[in-house]
N, C-alpha and C positions, 0 to 999 in steps of 0.2 A: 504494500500500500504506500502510496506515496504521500510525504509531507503536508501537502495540498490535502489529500483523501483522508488522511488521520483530523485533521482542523476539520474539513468540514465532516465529520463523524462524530467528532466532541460539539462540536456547534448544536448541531442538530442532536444530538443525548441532549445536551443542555438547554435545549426552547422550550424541554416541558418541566412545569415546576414540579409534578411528582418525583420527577427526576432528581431532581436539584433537591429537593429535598430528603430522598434516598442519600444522595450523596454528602449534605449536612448532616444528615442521623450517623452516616460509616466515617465521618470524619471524626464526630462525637466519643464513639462506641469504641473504635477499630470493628471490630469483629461482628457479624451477626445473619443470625438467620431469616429466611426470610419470615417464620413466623411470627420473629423478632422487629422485622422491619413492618410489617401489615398491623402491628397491635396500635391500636390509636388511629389509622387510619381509614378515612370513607372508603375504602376498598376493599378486593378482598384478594388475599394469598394469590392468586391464579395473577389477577393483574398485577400487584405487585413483582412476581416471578418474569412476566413480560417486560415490565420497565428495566429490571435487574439484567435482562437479554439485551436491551438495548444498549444499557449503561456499558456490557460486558464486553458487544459488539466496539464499542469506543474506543476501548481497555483504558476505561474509567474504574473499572471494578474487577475482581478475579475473584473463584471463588474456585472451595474446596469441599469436598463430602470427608466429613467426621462422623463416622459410626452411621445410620442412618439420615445425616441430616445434611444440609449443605450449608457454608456459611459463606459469605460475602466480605468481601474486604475493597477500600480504597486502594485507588492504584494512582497518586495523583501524578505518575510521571506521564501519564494519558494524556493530561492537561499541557505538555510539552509543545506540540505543534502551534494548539489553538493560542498558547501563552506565548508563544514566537511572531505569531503570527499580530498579536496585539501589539506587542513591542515595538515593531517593524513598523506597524501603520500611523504607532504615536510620535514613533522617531520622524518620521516623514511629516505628520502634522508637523511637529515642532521646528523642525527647518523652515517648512513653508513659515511661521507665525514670525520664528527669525528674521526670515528675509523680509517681511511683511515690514514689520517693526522697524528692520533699517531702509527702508525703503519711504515709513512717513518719516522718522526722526529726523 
């Protein structure tokens, strides 16, 4: 998968807040099932287990089978590309605001 393909795969994990806040709860926690993750939530296990495919698809998330159960983990180096790819676009603003700036002074 390429650079480009990883960003916009973390992009789109992250456009839905169930998401995002899957990923706020395994930031929390580290570790958890999805049990773990659906308790509190208007959903139920089955969708939770889909958003967690998505997040996975990202590799926003990894996750492991412990005895009968599977457990979920953050993976924030996922956020790598899309985090790159911010950097880059604010570096760019800020040149441009530079030049802007000496161009009324």
């Amino acid at each position: 998968m390429t650079a480009d393909a990883r960003a916009d795969a973390v992009f789109t994990a992250l456009s839905d807040p169930t998401r995002r806040g899957l990923i706020e709860t395994l930031s929390r926690r580290g570790r958890e099932s999805v049990t773990g993750l659906a308790a509190g939530l208007p959903i139920s296990r089955q969708a939770v287990a889909k958003h967690l495919a998505a997040l996975r698809a990202a590799e926003l998330v990894s996750s492991e089978r412990v005895g009968r159960t599977t457990v979920y983990e953050l993976q924030p180096a996922g956020l790598a590309e899309a985090t790159r790819w911010i950097a880059t676009v604010g570096a760019e603003w800020d040149e441009r605001l530079a030049a802007l700036r000496g161009s009324l002074g």
